[in-house]
LONUGU-74570 format. One line per 2 residues: number of its first residue (from 1); their letters; for each residue x, y, z of C-alpha. Coordinates in steps of 0.2 Angstrom, whole numbers, always signed. Layout:
LONUGU-74570
NUM> a> X:Y:Z; ...
end
This chain:
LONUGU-74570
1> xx> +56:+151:+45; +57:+163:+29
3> xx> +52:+160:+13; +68:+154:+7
5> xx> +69:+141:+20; +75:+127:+12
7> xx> +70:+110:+9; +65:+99:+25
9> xx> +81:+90:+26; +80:+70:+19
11> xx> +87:+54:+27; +105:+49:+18
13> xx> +96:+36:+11; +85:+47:-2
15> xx> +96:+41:-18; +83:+30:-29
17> xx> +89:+10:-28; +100:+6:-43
19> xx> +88:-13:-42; +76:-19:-53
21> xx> +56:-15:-45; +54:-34:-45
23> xx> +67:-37:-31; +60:-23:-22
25> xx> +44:-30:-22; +51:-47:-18
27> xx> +55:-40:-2; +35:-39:+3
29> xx> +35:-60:+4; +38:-62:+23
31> xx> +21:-52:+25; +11:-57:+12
33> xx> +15:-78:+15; +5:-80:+29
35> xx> -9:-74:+16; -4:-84:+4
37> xx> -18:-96:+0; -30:-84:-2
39> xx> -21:-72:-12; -18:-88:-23
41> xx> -36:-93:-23; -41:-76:-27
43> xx> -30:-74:-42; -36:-91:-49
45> xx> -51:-87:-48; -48:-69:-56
47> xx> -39:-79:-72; -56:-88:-74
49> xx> -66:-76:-74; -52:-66:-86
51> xx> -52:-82:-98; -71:-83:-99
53> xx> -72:-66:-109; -62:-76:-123
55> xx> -74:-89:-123; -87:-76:-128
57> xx> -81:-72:-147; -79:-93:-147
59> xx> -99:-93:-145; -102:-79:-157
61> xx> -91:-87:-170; -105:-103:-168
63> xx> -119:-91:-169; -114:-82:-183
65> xx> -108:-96:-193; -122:-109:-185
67> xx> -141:-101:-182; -138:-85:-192
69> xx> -129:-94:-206; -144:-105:-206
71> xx> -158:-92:-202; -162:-101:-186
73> xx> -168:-91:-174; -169:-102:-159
75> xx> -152:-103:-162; -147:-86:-160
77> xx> -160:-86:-142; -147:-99:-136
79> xx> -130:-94:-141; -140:-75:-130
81> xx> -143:-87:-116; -125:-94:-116
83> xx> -117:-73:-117; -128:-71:-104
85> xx> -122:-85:-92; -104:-78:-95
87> xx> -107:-62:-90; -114:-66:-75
89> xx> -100:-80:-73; -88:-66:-74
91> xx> -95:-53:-64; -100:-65:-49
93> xx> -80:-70:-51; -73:-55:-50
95> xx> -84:-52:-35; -77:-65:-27
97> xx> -59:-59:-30; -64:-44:-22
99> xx> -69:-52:-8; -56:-66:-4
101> xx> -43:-49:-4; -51:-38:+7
103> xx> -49:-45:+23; -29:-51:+23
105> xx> -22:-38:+15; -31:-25:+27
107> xx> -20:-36:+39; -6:-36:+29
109> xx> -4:-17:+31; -7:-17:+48
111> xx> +6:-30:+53; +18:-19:+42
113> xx> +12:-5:+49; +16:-11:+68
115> xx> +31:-17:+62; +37:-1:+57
117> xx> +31:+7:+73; +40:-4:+83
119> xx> +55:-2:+74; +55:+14:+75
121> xx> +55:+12:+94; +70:+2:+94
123> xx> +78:+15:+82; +93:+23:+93
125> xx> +90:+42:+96; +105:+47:+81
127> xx> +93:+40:+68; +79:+51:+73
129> xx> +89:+67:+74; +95:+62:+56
131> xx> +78:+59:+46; +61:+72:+47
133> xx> +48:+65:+54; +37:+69:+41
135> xx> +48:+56:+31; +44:+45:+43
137> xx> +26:+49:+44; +22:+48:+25
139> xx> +31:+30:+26; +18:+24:+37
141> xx> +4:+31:+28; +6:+35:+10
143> xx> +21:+21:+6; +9:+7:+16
145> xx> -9:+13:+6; +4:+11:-10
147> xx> +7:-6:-6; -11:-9:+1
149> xx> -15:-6:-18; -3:-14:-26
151> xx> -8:-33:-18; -25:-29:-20
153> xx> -25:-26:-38; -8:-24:-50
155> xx> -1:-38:-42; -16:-49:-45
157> xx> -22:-41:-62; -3:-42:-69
159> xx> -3:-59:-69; -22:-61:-71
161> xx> -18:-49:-88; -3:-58:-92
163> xx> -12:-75:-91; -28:-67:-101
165> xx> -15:-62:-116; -6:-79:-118
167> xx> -22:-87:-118; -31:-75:-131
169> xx> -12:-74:-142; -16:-93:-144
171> xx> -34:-94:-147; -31:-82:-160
173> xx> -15:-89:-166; -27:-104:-170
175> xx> -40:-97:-178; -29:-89:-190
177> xx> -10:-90:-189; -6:-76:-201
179> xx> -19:-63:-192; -13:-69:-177
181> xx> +4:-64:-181; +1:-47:-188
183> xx> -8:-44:-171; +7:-49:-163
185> xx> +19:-39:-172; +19:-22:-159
187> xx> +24:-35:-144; +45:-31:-148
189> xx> +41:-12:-149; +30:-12:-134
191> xx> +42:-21:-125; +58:-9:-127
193> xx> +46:+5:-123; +39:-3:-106
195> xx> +59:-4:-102; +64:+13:-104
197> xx> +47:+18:-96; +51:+8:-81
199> xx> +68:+20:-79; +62:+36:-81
201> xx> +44:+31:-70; +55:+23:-57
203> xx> +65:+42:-52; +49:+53:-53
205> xx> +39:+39:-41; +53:+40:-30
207> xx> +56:+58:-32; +34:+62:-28
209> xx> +36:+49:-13; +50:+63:-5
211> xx> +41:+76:-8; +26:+71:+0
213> xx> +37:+67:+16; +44:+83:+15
215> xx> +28:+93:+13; +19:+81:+29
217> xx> +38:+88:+38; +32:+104:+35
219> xx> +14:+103:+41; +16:+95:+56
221> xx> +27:+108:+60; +17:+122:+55
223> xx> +3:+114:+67; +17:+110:+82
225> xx> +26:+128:+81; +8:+136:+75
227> xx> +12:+148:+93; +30:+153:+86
229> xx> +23:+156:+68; +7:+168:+74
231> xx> +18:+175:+88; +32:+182:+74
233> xx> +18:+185:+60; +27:+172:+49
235> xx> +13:+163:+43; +13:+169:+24
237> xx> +33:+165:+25; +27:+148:+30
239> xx> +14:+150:+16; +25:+152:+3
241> xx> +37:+138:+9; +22:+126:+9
243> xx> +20:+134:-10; +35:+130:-16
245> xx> +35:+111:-10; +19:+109:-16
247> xx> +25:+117:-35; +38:+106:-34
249> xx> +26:+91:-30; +14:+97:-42
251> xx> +28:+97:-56; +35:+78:-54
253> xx> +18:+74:-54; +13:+79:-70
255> xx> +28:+73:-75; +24:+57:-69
257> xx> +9:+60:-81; +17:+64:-95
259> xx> +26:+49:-94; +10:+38:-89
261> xx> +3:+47:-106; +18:+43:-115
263> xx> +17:+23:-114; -1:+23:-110
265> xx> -3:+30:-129; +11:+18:-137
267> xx> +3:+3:-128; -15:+9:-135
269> xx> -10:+15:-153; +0:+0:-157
271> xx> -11:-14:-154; -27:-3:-162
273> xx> -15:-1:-180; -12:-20:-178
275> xx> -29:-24:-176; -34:-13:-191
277> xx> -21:-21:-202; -31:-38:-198
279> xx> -47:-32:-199; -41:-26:-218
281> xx> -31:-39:-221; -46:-53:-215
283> xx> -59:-44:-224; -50:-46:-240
285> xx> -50:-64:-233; -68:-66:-232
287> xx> -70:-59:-248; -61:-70:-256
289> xx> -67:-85:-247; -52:-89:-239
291> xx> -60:-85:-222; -77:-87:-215
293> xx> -87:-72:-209; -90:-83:-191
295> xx> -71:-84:-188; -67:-66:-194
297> xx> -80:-60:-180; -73:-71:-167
299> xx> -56:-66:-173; -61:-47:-169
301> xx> -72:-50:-156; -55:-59:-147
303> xx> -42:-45:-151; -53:-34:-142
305> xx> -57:-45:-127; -39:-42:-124
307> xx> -39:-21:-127; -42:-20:-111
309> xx> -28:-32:-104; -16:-23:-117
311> xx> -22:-6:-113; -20:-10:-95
313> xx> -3:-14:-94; +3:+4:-93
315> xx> -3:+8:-78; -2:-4:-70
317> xx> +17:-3:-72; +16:+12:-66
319> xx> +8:+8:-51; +20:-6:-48
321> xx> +35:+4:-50; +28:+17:-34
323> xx> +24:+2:-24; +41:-4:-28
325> xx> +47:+13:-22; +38:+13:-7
327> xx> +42:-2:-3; +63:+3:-3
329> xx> +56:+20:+7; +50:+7:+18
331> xx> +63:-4:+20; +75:+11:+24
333> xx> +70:+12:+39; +70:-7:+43
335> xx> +85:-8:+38; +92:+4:+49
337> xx> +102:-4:+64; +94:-4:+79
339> xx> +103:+2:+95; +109:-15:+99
341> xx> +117:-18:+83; +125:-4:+82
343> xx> +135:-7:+96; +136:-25:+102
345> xx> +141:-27:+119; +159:-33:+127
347> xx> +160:-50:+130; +159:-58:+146
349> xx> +170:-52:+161; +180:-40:+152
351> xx> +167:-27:+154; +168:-27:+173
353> xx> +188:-23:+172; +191:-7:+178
355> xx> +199:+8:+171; +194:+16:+154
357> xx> +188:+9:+140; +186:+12:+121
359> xx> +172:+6:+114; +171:-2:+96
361> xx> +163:-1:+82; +160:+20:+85
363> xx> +147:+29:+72; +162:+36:+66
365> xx> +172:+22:+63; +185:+27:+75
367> xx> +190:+20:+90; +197:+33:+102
369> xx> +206:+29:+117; +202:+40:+132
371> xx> +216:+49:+142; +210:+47:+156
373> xx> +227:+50:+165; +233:+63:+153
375> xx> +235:+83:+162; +222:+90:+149
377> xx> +210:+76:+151; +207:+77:+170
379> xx> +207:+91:+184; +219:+82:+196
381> xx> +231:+99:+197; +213:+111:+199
383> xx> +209:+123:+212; +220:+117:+229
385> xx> +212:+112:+243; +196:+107:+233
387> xx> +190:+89:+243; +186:+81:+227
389> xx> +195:+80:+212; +189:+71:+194
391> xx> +203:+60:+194; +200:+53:+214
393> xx> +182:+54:+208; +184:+43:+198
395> xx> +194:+30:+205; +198:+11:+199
397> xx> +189:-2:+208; +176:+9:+214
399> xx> +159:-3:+212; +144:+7:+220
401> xx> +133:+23:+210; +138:+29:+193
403> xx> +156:+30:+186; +161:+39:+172
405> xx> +178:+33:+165; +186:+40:+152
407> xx> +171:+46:+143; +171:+53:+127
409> xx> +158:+55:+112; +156:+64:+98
411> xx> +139:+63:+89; +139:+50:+73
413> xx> +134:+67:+61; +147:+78:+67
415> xx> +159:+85:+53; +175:+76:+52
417> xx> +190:+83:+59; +178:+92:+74
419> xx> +183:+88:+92; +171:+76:+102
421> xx> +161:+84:+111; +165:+75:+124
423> xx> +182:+72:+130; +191:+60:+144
425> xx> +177:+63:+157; +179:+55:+174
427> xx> +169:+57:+185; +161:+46:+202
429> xx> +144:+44:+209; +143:+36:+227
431> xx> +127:+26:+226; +115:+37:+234
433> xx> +123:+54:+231; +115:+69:+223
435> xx> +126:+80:+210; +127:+94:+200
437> xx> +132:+97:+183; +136:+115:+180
439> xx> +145:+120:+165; +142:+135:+152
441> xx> +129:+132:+133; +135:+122:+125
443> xx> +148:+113:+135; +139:+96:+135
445> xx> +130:+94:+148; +115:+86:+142
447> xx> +125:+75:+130; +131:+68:+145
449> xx> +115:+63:+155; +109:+56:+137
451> xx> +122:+43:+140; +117:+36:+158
453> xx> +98:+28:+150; +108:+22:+135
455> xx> +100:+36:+123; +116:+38:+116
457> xx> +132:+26:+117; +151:+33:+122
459> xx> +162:+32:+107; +177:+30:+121
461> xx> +179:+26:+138; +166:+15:+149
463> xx> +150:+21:+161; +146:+9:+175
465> xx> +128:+8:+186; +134:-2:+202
467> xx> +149:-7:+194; +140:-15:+180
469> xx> +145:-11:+162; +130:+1:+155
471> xx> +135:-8:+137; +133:-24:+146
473> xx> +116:-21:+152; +101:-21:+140
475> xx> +93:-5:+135; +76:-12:+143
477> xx> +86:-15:+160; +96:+2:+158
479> xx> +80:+12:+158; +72:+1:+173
481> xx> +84:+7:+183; +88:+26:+176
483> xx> +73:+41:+174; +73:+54:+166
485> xx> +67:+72:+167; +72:+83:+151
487> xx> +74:+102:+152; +59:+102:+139
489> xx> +46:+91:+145; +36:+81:+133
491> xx> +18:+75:+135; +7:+65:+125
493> xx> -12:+65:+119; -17:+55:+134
495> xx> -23:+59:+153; -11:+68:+167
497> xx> -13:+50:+175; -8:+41:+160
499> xx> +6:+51:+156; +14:+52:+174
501> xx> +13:+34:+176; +25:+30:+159
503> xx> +38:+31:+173; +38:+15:+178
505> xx> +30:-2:+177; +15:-8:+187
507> xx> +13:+10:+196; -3:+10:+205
509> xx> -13:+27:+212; -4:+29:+227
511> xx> +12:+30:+216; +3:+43:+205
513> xx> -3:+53:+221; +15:+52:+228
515> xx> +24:+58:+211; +12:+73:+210
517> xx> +14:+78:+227; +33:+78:+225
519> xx> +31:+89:+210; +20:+101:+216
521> xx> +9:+98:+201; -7:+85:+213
523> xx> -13:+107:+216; -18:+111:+199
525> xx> -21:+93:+191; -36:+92:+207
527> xx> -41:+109:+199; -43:+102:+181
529> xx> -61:+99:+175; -58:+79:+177
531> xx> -45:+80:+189; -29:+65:+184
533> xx> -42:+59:+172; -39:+75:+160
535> xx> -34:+74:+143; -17:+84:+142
537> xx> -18:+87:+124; -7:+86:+110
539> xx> +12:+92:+117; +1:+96:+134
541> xx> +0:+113:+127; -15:+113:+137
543> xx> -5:+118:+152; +9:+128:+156
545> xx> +26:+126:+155; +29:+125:+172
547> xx> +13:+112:+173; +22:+103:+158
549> xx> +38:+101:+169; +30:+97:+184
551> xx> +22:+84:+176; +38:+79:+167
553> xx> +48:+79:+186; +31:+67:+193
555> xx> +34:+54:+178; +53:+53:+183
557> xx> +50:+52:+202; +34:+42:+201
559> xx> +44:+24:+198; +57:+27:+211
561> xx> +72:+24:+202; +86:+18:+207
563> xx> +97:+31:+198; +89:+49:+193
565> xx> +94:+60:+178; +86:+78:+182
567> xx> +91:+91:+166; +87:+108:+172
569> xx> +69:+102:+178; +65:+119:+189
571> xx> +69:+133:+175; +50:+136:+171
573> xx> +43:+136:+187; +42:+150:+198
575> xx> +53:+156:+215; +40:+151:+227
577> xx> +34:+132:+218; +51:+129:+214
579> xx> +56:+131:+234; +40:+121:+238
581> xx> +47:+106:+223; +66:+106:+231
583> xx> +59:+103:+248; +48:+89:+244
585> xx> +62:+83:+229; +75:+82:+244
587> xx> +63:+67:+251; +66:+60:+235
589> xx> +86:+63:+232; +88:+56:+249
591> xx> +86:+37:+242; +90:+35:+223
593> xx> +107:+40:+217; +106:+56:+207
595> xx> +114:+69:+189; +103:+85:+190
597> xx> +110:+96:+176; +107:+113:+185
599> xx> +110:+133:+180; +103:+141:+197
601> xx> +112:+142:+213; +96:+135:+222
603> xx> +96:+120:+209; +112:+118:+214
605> xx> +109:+116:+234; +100:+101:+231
607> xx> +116:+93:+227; +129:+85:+239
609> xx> +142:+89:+227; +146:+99:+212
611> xx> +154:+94:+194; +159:+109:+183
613> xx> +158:+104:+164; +169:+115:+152
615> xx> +172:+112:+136; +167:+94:+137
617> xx> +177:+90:+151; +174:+88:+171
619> xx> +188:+102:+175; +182:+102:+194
621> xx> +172:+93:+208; +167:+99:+225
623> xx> +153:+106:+236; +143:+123:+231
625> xx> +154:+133:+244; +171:+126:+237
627> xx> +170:+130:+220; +162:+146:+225
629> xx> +179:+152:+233; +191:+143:+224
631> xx> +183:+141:+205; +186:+156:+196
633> xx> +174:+150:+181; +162:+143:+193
635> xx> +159:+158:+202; +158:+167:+187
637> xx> +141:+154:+180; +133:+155:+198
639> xx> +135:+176:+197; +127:+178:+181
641> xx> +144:+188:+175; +154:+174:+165
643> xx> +153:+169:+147; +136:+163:+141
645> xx> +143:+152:+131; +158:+138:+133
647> xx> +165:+139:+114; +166:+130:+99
649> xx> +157:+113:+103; +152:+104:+88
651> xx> +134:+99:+89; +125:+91:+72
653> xx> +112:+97:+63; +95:+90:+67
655> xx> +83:+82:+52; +73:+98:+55
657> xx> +88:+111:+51; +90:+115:+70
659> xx> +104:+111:+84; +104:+98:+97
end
C-alpha cells in the first residue's frame, strides 16, 4: 500500500468499443420497450411544444406587417394575447413531458439495476477474482444514473431538436429561400466537426468512466482495510494513491471539457456568422424593397428560435456518447458467461461412467487428460503398510460419499506454460466419513474444497457426490447439498440470526439455536445488547475473529448438510473454545459426510482419516497415527519442523493486486 501502488487493476474488457454509440445505445431496447408508449407520448408532446416556439415569429410577422403597419393598436393587444397563449402552451407542455418520464424511467434503472445484481450472482467465482469491485460498483451506480439521464432527456430532446430544426429550416426556407440558404450553409462544416468530435469524446468518456471505477476500488478498500492502513500508519501513502487517481480523473475530465468547448464553440460561432450574414444581407433587402420588414422579423425571430436547438446539439452528443459508454461498461458484465455456460454439462449417462474424466471446454482452452494411473499422479507405491492408499481410495465403481477422480485444475488467469495447480487427484469419501486435508501453503488445499459447491469447475478429471456427476447436478442443487465454512469468515450488514440462517432454506429457530450451540458462539450472541437480533455490522467487524468464525461454522452446520466443507474453521479460536466446538462438532461429523481443511493436530483428530496434499497432489491417505509413523512429510507439518511452504504453485493475481 505505498504511494507508488499502482493502478487498481481493470477487467480485460477495458479497451473502448471499436462500434458506433448508436449500436450501443441500441442495446438499451429490451428495457426501455416495456415503456415504450409513454416514452413515445412524451416526446410527441415535447415536439409540440418545441414546434410551437416557431409559431411565434409566424404571429409577429402578422403584427408587424398587420396592426403596427396599420397603427392599430387592438391589433398589437391581440397578436400579445396569442404570444402569450403559446407560452404558456409551451411551458404546460413541457411540464407534461417531464412528468410522463419520471415514473418509467425511474423503473427502467431499477430493472437494470436488478438485472446486473443478479448477474452478478450467477457470475462464476474467476470472474470476480478478475474485475475490482469498484468497477463493478461504479457500473451499478454511475454507468445506470448516465443512462437514467440520457432517456430522460438527450434521447428525447435529440429527436425533439432534430424535429424543431427541420421544421424551422423549412419555414424559413419558405419565407425566403436565399436567407434560408445562407443560414443553412454551416450544416456540412458542423457535420464533419460533430464526427471527429464523436471519436476523440468517445475515448475520454470511456477513459473518465474507468477511472471512477478505479478511484470507488480504492475507497472501499481504504474503508474495509481502514484497520491495516491506521495499524501501519500508511494512511498518507494511501492519500497520495487516492491523489494520483483523482489527477488523473481530474485531467481526462477537463479534457473532456476542452473538447466539449471545442465543438460547443464551432456549433455556436457558425450559425451566429450565418445569421449575421442574413441579417446583412435581408436588411439590404428591405431597403431595397425586395423584402418586407414583417418577414424579415419573423425571418430573425425564427433563426433564433432554433439557437437553442442548434446550440444544444453539442452537448447533448456528448452526453450521448458517455451513456453510450456506460451502456458497453454495462453490457461487459452481462455479457460475461455465467457459470453454466461456461461449462455445459455431459450429456446424459456418460457422466455416471466411472474412471476419470476430462472435462471440455476448460478456461484455458485445453483439455487435459488426467493420469490417474500414471506413478507420479497417484501414491499407490507410498509409505508401506499405510491402510489406505489414493489409488484404492479412489476406486471405479465406488457410488457412496465424495470421489475425486482424476482431478486436475489450473486457474483460467494462470500464466501459460505453469503447472495446474492441481494435478491427477484421486481421492474417496465413504458417505458419512470425516477427513483431513493436510498439506503445506500453498499446495492447494483450498482450491480443492472450492471445487466440491461448484465455486470453481475441474479443468480434468470428474468429482462425484453419491455417485452423481457434480457437472451434472445444477449449481442450486450442488450447494443444497454441500456447506461451506471458509478459513476467513464473511458476515454481512445484517443480524447474527439472519446471517446464520443463509445456511439453508426454510431454517426455523430451533435450527438457529442448534447451529450456535454447535459452534460455541449461542454464549456471546445471549450476551449481545439484542441477543440473535443484533446487527453484526459491515464484515461483522463488530466481533471477533473467533466470534466471526464461529458464526461462519453455525451458518455451515445450521442447514445439516448432506456433505460438509470445513477450511481451517478453528484457527482463530482459542485452546479452550476450540476443545469445547470439536466436542459438540463431533455430534455433527457423525451424520453428514465431511473435507475439513486442517493445520493443527487436534483439528486433525476430528477426522476418521487423513489426505496429505503436496504439490497438488494426494501423495498419502491414512489415519493420524499412520502417517505420524510412516509419513516423513506428515510428521514434519504436524511438528511444526517442515517446510512452510510446498513450492512453486501458480496462483493468479486477484482484480485487487493480491493472491488467491
Amino acid at each position: 500500500m505505498d504511494a507508488t501502488a499502482s493502478t487498481p487493476a481493470r477487467p480485460p474488457s477495458s479497451e473502448p468499443p471499436r462500434h458506433s454509440a448508436v449500436r450501443s445505445l441500441l442495446r438499451l431496447w429490451p428495457f426501455v420497450r416495456p415503456v415504450r408508449a409513454r416514452l413515445c407520448t412524451a416526446a410527441v408532446v415535447a415536439v409540440v411544444a418545441s414546434c410551437i416556439s416557431l409559431v411565434i415569429p409566424l404571429v409577429l410577422k402578422w403584427i408587424v406587417d398587420g396592426p403596427v403597419a396599420a397603427g392599430a393598436p387592438g391589433g398589437v393587444w391581440l397578436g400579445g394575447g396569442f404570444l402569450l397563449a403559446l407560452g404558456v402552451a409551451e411551458a404546460g407542455l413541457f411540464g407534461l413531458r417531464r412528468w410522463l418520464v419520471a415514473r418509467p424511467l425511474a423503473g427502467v434503472e431499477a430493472a437494470m439495476r436488478e438485472r446486473l445484481y443478479t448477474r452478478l450472482q450467477r457470475l462464476p467465482v474467476s470472474f470476480h477474482d478478475r474485475w475490482a469491485s469498484g468497477q463493478l460498483l461504479s457500473r451499478a451506480t454511475t454507468d445506470l444514473q448516465l443512462l437514467r439521464m440520457f432517456l430522460a432527456f438527450p434521447l428525447t430532446f435529440l429527436l425533439v431538436n432534430g424535429a424543431t430544426i427541420v421544421v424551422g429550416c423549412a419555414i424559413l426556407l419558405s419565407q425566403r429561400f436565399s436567407l434560408g440558404l445562407v443560414l443553412l450553409a454551416p450544416v456540412v462544416p458542423l457535420m464533419i466537426l460533430c464526427s471527429v468530435f464523436e471519436a476523440k469524446y468517445a475515448l475520454a468518456a470511456r477513459r473518465a468512466l474507468d477511472q471512477v471505477g478505479d478511484l470507488t476500488t480504492v475507497i472501499e478498500e481504504s474503508v474495509l482495510g481502514i484497520r491495516i492502513v491506521k495499524g501501519f500508519g500508511r494512511h498518507r501513502s494511501q492519500a497520495r494513491m487516492f491523489r494520483r487517481l483523482t489527477h488523473e480523473l481530474r485531467t481526462t475530465e477537463l479534457h473532456k471539457a476542452r473538447l466539449l468547448a471545442t465543438i460547443w464553440g464551432a456549433i455556436t460561432l457558425l450559425p451566429e456568422l450565418a445569421i449575421g450574414a442574413a441579417l446583412v444581407l435581408g436588411t439590404v433587402q428591405v431597403a431595397d424593397g425586395a423584402l418586407s420588414a414583417g418577414t424579415l422579423v419573423a425571418f430573425l425571430s425564427t433563426a433564433l428560435a432554433l439557437r437553442w436547438p442548434v446550440d444544444s446539439i453539442g452537448f447533448l452528443l456528448a452526453m450521448s456518447y458517455e451513456a453510450a459508454m456506460a451502456t458497453d461498461r454495462y453490457f461487459e458484465v452481462l455479457d460475461a458467461p455465467t457459470a453454466e455456460a461456461a461449462q455445459a454439462p455431459p450429456e446424459g449417462a456418460a457422466a455416471l461412467l466411472p474412471g476419470p474424466r476430462t472435462a471440455a471446454g476448460t478456461a484455458d482452452g485445453s483439455r487435459s487428460d488426467s493420469p490417474g494411473s500414471d506413478g507420479a499422479g497417484s501414491a499407490r507405491t507410498d509409505a508401506p503398510g499405510r491402510s489406505g492408499a489414493p489409488g484404492s481410495s479412489a476406486r471405479p465403481g465406488a457410488s457412496g460419499g465424495l470421489v475425486f477422480s482424476g482431478v486436475e485444475f489450473r486457474y483460467p488467469d494462470a500464466p501459460g506454460g505453469t503447472p495446474p495447480t492441481l494435478r491427477g487427484v484421486d481421492l474417496h469419501l465413504a458417505s458419512g466419513e470425516t477427513m483431513a486435508l493436510v498439506g503445506a501453503t500453498g499446495s492447494g488445499k483450498t482450491t480443492l474444497t472450492a471445487l466440491v459447491p461448484r465455486l470453481y469447475d475441474p479443468t480434468g478429471g470428474r468429482i462425484t457426490l453419491d455417485g452423481r456427476d457434480l457437472t451434472t447436478l445444477s449449481r442450486d442443487e450442488v450447494r443444497g447439498l454441500v456447506s461451506v465454512a471458509f478459513e476467513e469468515p464473511t458476515l454481512f450488514s445484517a443480524s447474527v440470526a439472519e446471517n446464520v440462517l443463509m445456511g439453508g432454506a426454510d431454517l426455523q429457530e430451533a435450527d438457529l439455536r442448534r447451529a450456535l450451540a454447535v459452534a460455541q458462539a449461542d454464549g456471546f450472541v445471549a450476551a449481545l445488547p439484542q441477543g440473535v437480533h443484533t446487527q453484526v455490522g459491515e464484515q461483522g467487524m463488530s466481533l471477533s475473529g473467533g466470534q466471526r468464525q464461529r458464526l461462519a461454522l453455525a451458518r455451515a452446520v445450521a442447514g445439516r448438510p448432506r456433505f460438509l466443507i470445513l477450511d481451517d474453521p478453528l484457527s482463530a479460536l482459542d485452546v479452550h473454545t476450540e476443545a469445547l466446538v470439536e466436542a459438540a462438532l463431533r455430534q455433527v461429523l457423525a451424520t453428514t459426510t465431511a473435507l475439513i481443511v486442517a493445520h493443527r493436530p487436534s483439528t486433525v483428530l476430528l477426522a476418521d482419516r487423513v489426505a496429505l496434499l503436496s504439490g497438488g497432489r494426494i501423495t498419502a491417505v491414512g489415519t493420524h497415527h499412520q502417517l505420524l509413523r510412516d509419513h516423513a512429510e506428515y510428521a514434519e507439518l504436524m511438528s511444526g519442523t517442515g517446510p512452510v511452504t510446498a513450492g512453486p504453485v501458480p496462483r493468479p493475481r486477484d482484480a485487487s493486486g493480491g493472491t488467491r
